[in-house]
C-alpha positions as CSV (number, residue, x, y, z in Angstrom):
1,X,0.0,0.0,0.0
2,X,2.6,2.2,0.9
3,X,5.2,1.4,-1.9
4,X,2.0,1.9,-4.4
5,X,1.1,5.4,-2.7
6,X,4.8,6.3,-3.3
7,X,4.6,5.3,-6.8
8,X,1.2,7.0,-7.5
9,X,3.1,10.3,-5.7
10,X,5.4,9.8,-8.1
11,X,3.5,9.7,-11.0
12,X,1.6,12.6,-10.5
13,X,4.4,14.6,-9.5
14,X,6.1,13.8,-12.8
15,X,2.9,15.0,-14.6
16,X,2.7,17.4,-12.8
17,X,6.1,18.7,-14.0
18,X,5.4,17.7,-17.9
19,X,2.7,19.7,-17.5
20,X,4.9,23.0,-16.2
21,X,7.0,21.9,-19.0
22,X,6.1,23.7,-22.1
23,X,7.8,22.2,-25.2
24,X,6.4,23.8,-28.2
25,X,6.3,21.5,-31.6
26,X,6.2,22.8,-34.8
27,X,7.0,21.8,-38.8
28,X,7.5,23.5,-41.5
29,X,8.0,21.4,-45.0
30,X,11.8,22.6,-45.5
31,X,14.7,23.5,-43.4
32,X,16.2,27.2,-42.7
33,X,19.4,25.7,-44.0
34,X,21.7,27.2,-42.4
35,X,22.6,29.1,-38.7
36,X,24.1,31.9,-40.4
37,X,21.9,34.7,-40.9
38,X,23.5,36.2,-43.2
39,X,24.1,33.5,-46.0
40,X,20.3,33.5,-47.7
41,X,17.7,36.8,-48.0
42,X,15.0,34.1,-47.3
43,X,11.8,34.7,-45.1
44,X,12.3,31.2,-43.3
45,X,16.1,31.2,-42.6
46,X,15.8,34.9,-41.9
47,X,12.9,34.5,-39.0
48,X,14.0,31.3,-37.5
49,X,17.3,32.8,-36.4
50,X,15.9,36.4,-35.5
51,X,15.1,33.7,-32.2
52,X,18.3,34.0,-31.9
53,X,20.1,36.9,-33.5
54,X,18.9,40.4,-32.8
55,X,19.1,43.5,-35.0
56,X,19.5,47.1,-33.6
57,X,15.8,47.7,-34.2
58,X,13.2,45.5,-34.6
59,X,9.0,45.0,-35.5
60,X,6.4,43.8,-32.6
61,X,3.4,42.0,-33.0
62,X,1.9,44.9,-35.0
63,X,5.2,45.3,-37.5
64,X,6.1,48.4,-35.9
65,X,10.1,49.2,-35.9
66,X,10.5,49.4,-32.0
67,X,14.2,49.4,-30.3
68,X,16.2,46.1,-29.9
69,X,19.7,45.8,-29.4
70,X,19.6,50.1,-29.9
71,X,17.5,51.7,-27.3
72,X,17.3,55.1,-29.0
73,X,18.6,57.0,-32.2
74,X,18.3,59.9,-33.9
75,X,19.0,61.9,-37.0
76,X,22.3,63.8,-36.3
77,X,22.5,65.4,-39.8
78,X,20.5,64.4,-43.3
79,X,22.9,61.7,-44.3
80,X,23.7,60.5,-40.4
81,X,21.6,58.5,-37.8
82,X,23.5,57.8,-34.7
83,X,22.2,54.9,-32.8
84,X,22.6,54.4,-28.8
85,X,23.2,50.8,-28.1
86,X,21.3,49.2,-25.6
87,X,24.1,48.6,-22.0
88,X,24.7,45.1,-20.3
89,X,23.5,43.4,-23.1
90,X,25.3,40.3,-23.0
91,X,26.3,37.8,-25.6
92,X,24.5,34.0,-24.8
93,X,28.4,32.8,-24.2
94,X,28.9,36.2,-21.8
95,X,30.9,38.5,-23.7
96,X,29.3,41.6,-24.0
97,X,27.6,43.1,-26.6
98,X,29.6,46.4,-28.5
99,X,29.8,48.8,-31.1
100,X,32.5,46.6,-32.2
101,X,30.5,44.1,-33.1
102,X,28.1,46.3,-35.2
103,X,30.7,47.0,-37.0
104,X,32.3,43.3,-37.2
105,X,28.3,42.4,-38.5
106,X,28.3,45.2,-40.9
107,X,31.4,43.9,-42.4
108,X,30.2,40.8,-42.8
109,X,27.0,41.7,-44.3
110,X,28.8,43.3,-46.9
111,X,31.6,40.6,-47.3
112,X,32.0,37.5,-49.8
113,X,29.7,35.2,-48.8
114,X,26.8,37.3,-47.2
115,X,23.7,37.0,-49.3
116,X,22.3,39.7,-47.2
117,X,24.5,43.1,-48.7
118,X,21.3,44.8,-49.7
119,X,20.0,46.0,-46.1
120,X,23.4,48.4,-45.8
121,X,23.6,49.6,-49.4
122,X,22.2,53.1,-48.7
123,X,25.0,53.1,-46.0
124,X,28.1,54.3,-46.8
125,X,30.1,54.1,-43.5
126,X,29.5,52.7,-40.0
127,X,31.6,54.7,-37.0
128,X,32.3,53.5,-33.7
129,X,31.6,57.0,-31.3
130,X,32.4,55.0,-27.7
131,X,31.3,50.9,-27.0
132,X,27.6,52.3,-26.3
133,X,27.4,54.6,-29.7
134,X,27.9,54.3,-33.5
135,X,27.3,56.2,-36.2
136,X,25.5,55.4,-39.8
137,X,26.8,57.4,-42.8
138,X,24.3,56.9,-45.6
139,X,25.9,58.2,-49.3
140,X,22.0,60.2,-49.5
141,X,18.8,61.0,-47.2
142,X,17.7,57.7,-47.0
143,X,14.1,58.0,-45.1
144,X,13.2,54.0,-44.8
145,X,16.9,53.4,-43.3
146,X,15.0,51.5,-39.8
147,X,13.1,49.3,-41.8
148,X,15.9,48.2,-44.0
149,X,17.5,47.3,-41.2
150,X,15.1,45.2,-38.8
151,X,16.6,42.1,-40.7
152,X,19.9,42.3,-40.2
153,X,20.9,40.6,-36.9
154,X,24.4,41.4,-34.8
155,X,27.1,39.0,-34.2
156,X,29.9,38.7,-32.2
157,X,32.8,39.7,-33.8
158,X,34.9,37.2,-30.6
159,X,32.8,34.3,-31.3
160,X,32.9,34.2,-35.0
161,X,37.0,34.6,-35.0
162,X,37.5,32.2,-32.5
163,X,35.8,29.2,-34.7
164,X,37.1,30.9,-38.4
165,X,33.4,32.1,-39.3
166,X,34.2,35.5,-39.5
167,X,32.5,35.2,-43.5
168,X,29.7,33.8,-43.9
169,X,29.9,30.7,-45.6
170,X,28.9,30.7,-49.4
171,X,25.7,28.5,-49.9
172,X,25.4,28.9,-52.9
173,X,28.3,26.9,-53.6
174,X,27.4,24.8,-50.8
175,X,30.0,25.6,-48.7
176,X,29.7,25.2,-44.8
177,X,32.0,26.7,-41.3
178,X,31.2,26.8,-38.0
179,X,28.2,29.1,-37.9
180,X,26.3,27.2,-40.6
181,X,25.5,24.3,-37.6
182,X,26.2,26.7,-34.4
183,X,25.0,29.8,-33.4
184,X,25.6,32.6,-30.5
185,X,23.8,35.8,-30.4
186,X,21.8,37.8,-27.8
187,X,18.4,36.7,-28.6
188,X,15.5,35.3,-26.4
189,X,16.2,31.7,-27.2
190,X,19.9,29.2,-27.6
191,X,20.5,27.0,-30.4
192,X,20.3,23.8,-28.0
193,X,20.7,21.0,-31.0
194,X,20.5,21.0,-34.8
195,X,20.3,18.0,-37.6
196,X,19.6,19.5,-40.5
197,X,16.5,18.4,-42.6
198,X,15.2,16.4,-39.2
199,X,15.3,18.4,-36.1
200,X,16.2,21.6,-35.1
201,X,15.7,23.1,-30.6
202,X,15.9,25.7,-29.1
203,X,16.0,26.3,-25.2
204,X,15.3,30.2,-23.8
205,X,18.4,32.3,-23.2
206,X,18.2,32.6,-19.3
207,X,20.5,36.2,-19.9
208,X,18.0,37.6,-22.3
209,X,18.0,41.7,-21.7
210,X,14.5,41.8,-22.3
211,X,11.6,40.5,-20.4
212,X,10.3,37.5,-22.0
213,X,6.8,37.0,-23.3
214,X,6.5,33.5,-24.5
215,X,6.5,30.2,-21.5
216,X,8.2,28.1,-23.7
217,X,10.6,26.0,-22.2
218,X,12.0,24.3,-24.8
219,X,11.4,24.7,-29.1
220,X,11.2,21.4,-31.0
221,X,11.1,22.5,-35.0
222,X,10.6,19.3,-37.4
223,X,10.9,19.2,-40.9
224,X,8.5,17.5,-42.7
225,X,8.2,17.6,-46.3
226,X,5.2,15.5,-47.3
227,X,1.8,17.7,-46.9
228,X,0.2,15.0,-45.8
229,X,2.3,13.7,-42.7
230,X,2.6,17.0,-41.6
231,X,-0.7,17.5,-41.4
232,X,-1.2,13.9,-39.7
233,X,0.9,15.2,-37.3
234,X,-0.6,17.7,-36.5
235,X,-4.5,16.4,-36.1
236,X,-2.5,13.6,-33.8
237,X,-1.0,15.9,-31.8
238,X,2.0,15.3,-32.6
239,X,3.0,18.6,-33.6
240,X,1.2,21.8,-32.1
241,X,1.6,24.4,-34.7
242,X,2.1,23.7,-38.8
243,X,4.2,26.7,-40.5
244,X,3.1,25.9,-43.8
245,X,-0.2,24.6,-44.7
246,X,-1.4,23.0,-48.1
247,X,-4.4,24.9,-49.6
248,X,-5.9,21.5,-50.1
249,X,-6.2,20.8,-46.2
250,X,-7.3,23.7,-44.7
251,X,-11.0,22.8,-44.6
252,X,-10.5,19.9,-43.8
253,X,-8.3,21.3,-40.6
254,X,-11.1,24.2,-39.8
255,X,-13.2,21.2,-39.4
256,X,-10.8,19.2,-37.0
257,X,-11.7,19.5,-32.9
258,X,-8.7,20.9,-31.2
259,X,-7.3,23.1,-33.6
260,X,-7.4,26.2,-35.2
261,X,-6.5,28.1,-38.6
262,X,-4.9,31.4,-38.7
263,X,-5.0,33.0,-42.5
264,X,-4.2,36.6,-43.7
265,X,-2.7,38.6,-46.6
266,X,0.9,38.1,-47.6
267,X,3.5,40.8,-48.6
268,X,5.1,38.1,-50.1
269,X,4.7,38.4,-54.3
270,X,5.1,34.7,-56.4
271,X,6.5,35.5,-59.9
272,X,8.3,34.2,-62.8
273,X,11.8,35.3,-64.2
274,X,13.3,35.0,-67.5
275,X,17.4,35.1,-68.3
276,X,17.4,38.2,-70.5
277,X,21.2,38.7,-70.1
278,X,22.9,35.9,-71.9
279,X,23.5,36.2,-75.8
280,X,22.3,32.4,-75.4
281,X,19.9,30.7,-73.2
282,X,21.7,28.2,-70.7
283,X,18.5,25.6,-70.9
284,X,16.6,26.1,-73.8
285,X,16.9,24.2,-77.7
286,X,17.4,28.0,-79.3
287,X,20.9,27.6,-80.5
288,X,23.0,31.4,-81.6
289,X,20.2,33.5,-79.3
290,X,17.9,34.1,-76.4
291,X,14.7,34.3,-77.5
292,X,13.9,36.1,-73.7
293,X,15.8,39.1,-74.9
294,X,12.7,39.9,-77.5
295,X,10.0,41.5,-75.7
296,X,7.6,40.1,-78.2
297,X,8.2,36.5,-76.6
298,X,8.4,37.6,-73.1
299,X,4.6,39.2,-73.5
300,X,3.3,36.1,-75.7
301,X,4.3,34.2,-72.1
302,X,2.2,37.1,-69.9
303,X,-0.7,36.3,-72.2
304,X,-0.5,32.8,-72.4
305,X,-0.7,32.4,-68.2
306,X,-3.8,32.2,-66.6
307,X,-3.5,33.3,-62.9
308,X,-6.9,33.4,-62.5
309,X,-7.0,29.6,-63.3
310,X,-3.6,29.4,-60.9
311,X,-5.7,31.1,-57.8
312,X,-8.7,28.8,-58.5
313,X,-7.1,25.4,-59.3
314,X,-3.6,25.6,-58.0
315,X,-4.5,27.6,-55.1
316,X,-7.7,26.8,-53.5
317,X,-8.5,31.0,-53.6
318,X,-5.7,31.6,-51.5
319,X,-4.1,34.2,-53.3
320,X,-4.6,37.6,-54.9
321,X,-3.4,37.8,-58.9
322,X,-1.4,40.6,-59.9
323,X,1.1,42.4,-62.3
324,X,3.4,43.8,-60.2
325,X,6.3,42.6,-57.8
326,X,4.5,44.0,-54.8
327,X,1.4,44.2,-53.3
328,X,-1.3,45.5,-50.7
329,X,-0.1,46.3,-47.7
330,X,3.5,47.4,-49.5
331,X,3.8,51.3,-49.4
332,X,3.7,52.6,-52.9
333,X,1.0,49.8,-53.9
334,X,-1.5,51.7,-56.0
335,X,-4.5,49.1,-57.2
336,X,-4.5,51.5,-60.5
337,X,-0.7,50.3,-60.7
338,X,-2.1,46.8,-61.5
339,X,-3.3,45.9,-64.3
340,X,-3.0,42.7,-66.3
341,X,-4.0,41.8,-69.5
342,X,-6.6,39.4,-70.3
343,X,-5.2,35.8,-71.7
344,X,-4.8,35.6,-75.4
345,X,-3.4,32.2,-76.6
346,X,-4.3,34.0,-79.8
347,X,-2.2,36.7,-80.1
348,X,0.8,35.0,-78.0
349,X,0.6,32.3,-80.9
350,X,1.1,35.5,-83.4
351,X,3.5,37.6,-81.3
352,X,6.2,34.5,-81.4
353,X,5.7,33.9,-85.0
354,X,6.5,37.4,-85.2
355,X,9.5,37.1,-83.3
356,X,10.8,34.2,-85.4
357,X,9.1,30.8,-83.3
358,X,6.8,30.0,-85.6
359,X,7.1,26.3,-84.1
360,X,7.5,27.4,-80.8
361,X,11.1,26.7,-78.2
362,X,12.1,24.7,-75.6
363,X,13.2,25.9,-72.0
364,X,13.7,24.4,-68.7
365,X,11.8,26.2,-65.8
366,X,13.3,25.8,-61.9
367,X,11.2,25.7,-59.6
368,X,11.6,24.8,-55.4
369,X,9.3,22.6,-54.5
370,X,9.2,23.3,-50.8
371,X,9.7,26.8,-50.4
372,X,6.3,28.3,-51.4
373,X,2.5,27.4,-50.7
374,X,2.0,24.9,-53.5
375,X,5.3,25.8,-55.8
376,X,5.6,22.5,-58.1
377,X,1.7,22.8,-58.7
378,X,2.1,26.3,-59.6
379,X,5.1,25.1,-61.9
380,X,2.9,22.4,-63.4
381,X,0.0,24.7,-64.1
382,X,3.0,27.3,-65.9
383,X,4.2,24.2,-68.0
384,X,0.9,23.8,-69.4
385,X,0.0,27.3,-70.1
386,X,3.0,27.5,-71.9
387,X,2.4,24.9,-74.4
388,X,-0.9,26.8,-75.5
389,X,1.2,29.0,-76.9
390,X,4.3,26.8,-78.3
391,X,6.7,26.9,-75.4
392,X,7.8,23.6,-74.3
393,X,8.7,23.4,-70.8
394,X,10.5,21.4,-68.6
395,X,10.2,21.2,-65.3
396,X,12.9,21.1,-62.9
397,X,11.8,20.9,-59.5
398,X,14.1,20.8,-56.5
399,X,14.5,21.5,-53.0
400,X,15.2,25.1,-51.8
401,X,19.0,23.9,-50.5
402,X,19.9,22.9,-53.8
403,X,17.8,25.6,-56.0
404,X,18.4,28.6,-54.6
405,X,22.4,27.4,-55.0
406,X,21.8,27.5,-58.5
407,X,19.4,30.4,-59.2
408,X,20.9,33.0,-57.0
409,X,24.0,34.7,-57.4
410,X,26.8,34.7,-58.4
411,X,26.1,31.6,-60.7
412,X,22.2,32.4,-61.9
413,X,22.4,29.1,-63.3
414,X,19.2,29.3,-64.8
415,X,17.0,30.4,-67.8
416,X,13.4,30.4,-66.4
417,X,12.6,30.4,-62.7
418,X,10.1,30.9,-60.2
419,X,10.7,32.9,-57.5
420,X,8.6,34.8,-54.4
421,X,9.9,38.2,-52.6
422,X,8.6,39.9,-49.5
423,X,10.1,43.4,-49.0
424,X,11.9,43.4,-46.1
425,X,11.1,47.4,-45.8
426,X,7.4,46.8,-46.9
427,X,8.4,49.7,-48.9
428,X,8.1,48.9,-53.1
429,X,11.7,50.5,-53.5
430,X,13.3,46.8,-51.8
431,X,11.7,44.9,-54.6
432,X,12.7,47.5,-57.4
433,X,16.2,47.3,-55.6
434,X,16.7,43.7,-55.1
435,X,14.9,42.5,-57.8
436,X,15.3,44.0,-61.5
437,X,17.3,46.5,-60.7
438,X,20.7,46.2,-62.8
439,X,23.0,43.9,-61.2
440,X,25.8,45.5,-59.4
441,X,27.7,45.6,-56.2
442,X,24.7,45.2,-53.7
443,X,22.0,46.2,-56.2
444,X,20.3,43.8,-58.2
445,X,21.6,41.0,-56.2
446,X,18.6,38.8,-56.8
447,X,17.7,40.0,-60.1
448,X,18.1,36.6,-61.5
449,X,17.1,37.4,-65.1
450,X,19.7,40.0,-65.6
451,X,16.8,42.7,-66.4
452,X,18.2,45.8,-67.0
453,X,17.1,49.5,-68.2
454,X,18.8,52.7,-67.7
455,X,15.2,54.2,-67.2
456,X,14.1,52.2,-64.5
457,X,17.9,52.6,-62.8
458,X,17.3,56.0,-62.4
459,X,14.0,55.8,-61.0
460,X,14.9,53.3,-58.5
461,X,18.0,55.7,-57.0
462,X,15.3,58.9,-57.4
463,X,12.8,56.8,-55.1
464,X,15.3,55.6,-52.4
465,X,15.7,60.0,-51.5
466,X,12.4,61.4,-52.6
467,X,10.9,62.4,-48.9
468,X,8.0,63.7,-50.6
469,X,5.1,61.3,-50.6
470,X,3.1,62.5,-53.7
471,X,5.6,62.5,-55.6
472,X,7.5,59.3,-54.4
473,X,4.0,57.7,-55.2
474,X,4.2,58.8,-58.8
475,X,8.0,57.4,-59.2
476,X,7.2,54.4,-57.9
477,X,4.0,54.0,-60.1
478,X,6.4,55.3,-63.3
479,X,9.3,52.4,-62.6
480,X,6.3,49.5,-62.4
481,X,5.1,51.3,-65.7
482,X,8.5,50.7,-67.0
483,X,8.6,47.3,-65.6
484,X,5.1,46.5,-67.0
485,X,5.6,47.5,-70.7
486,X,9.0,46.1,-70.9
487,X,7.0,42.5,-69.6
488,X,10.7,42.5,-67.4
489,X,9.0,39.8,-65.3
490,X,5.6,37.7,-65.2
491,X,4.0,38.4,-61.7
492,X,1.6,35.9,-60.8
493,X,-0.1,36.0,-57.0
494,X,0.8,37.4,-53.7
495,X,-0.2,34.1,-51.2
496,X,-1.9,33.8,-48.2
497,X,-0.3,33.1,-44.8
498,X,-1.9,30.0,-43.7
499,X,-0.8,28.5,-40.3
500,X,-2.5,25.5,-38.1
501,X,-2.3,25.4,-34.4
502,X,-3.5,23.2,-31.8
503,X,-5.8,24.6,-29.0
504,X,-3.9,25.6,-26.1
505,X,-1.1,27.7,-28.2
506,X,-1.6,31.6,-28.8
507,X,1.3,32.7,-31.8
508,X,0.9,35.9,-33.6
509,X,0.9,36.2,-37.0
510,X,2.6,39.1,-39.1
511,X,2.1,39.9,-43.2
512,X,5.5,39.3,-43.8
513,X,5.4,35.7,-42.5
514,X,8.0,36.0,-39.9
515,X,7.2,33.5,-36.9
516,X,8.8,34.5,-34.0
517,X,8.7,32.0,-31.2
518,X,9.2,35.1,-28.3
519,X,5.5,35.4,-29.2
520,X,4.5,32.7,-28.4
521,X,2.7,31.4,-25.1
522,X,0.7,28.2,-23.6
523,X,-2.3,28.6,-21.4
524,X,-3.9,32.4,-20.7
């Protein structure tokens, strides 16, 4: 009686403890990749280690740019903004945290390796006033300067020379160092294991400067790639919260007991590229020339591409067509800004006989296949549409690791690709900057199809200084004009953020699909 009392004690005392302990589960159907923060400008990789990197200023719950790591700044002087670092902040390994180390991070940033150069290319030098105060030189007024920034997270310049990581490592040639597995910053949570495409925790930083908000005790993320085992997991409660959820389930997950679905808008814009750079195609059967380079061809392809049929089919009414690389909810978006022409398998047919394919081409399209909200299907669906009109497709699909390696820079190994961009700034100048902007130094950097025109150049640098609004509005509608008659790139949807989680869980959602786990809490 005794011994079985103790053991009954036991039992519920150990419960009683699982109970206290809150260990959060959550999947997502690909991997961040890498530790680094600065070796991909991707919305996944970026927001899973903002847990635990942190920039100088950051966005709450409401994506307002609130102080982090800088408590306060101001404008010294049009082209200066002094920022006043944020005292006894301590790295997780209990070095503390500098002005040295901004300026190790911005050198790193900007360094080979760093796929992250854009956030400091309005800056032209960093200064170090004392260990509390530094100094940002911009080369003009640059009046979106905090929100360029709230992605770029400080490291220690001690920790990242002691293990040889002091560049990031290259993943687009697949390199790895010592941050690519590890990581040490002076964020709310500790990298406490990683096995990359399996299992990735995180425990809370007990020396966190600020006062925490989530009861997590410990962060178990799972990658699971098949939409229907993540899903399983999920209505078996195996998993509490789903990053990424298939259009095709969400019904049927609103219907489930015990769990909830959280959908909204997306900055996030889905659209296809085309080489327009090469003298010859890289993947295509057009031997001598580049049939991308004609803009006849690239608007037979607008024409030919149904997004309405994408938005129906493909995704489930989950997403909002457009013709522009930005959308609600972006500053600058103007719904007069987008219009798209009507499909006309017609007139594509006669615009490529005009340009000399009477009998069409072939070209390989790249595509990730577990990066966006239904990206193969969405490829698929392209690859059809394309054949209305004589372009034979084929489809390479692959997983993000191993496409963005080849679409990105510096290779662009690719003739046709699809790709999705949220502007870090929620400005429309980060998507003309980072995206068909002509390549060089840190602009352009993602500008894939080598798109460029001196027109839309200038626009571009006259937008990143205008401080009036009206007429920053009318630049910014000009340069999509530009981008819209040249056909530079074939927009297609902006998503919808659609995320599952089990009762009992409160995370908050933000436009720009960043989840941040010091959001999230268990019970009331």
């Amino acid at each position: 009686m005794s011994l079985r009392f103790t053991l009954a004690a036991a039992l519920l005392a150990g419960s009683s403890l699982v109970a206290q302990a809150n260990t959060f589960r959550w999947a997502n159907d690909g991997d961040t990749n890498s530790m680094d923060p600065y070796t991909r400008q991707e919305t996944f990789l970026l927001s899973f280690n903002a847990n635990i990197y942190e920039p100088l200023v950051r966005r709450d719950a409401q994506m307002r740019v609130e102080p982090a790591l800088a408590e306060r700044w101001e404008v010294v002087s049009p082209t200066v903004w002094r920022f006043h670092l944020r005292r006894n902040v301590r790295f997780s390994d209990g070095t503390p945290f500098t002005a040295d180390d901004v300026l190790f991070s911005a050198e790193r940033a900007r360094g080979p390796g760093s796929n992250i150069q854009g956030v400091l290319a309005s800056v032209k030098e960093i200064r170090r006033v004392d260990d509390h105060t530094v100094d940002f030189e911009t080369t003009v007024p640059n009046p979106i300067l905090l929100q360029e920034i709230t992605n770029w997270g400080m490291m220690s310049r001690a920790w990242s020379t002691q293990h040889n990581a002091e560049r990031p490592s290259d993943l687009t040639a697949r390199g790895e160092n010592f941050a690519t597995r590890n990581a040490m910053g002076t964020g709310p949570f500790l990298l406490s294991s990683r096995e990359p495409d399996r299992r990735t925790v995180l425990v809370p930083n007990p020396t966190w400067w600020d006062t925490p908000r989530h009861n997590i005790t410990r962060a178990e993320f799972n990658v699971i790639s098949n939409d229907a085992t993540r899903v399983a997991a999920l209505l078996s409660n195996e998993m509490d919260f789903v990053y990424t959820v298939p259009p095709q389930d969400v019904e049927r997950i609103r219907r489930s007991p015990g769990v909830s679905i959280l959908q909204g808008p997306e900055l996030r814009t889905i659209y296809l590229g085309m080489d327009q750079m090469r003298p010859q195609l890289l993947k295509s059967d057009v031997q001598g020339k580049n049939p991308f380079q004609d803009v006849r061809v690239r608007r037979a392809m607008l024409l030919a591409i149904d997004v309405n049929a994408i938005q129906r089919t493909v995704m489930r009414g989950q997403s909002r067509p457009s013709n522009l690389l930005y959308g609600p909810g972006v500053n600058g978006f103007l719904e007069a800004d987008d219009v798209r022409p009507a499909v006309n398998i017609e007139e594509g047919r006669r615009l490529l006989r005009e340009a000399g394919y009477p009998n069409g081409f072939g070209v390989t399209l790249d595509c990730p296949n577990d990066r966006y909200v239904n990206d193969e299907a969405i490829c698929t669906a392209i690859t059809a549409m394309m054949a209305r009109v004589g372009i034979r497709v084929t489809l390479n699909a692959q997983t993000r690791a191993r496409y963005f390696a080849e679409i990105n820079g510096p290779r662009y190994n690719t003739s046709f690709y699809l790709l999705g961009w949220t502007p870090s700034t929620s400005d429309a100048h980060n998507a003309f900057y980072n995206l068909a902007a002509t390549r060089g130094d840190a602009r352009g950097v993602f500008n894939s199809a080598g798109y460029s025109n001196p027109r839309f150049d200038t626009l571009v640098d006259r937008i990143a200084v205008e401080t009036d609004a009206a007429q920053r509005q009318r630049l910014i509608s000009e340069a999509s004009q530009v981008l819209r008659d040249d056909v530079a790139f074939i927009p297609l949807h902006q998503q919808q953020i659609v995320w599952a989680v089990r009762q009992g869980w409160t995370v908050v959602q933000t436009a720009d699909n960043y989840f941040q786990l010091r959001h999230v809490r268990h019970g009331q």
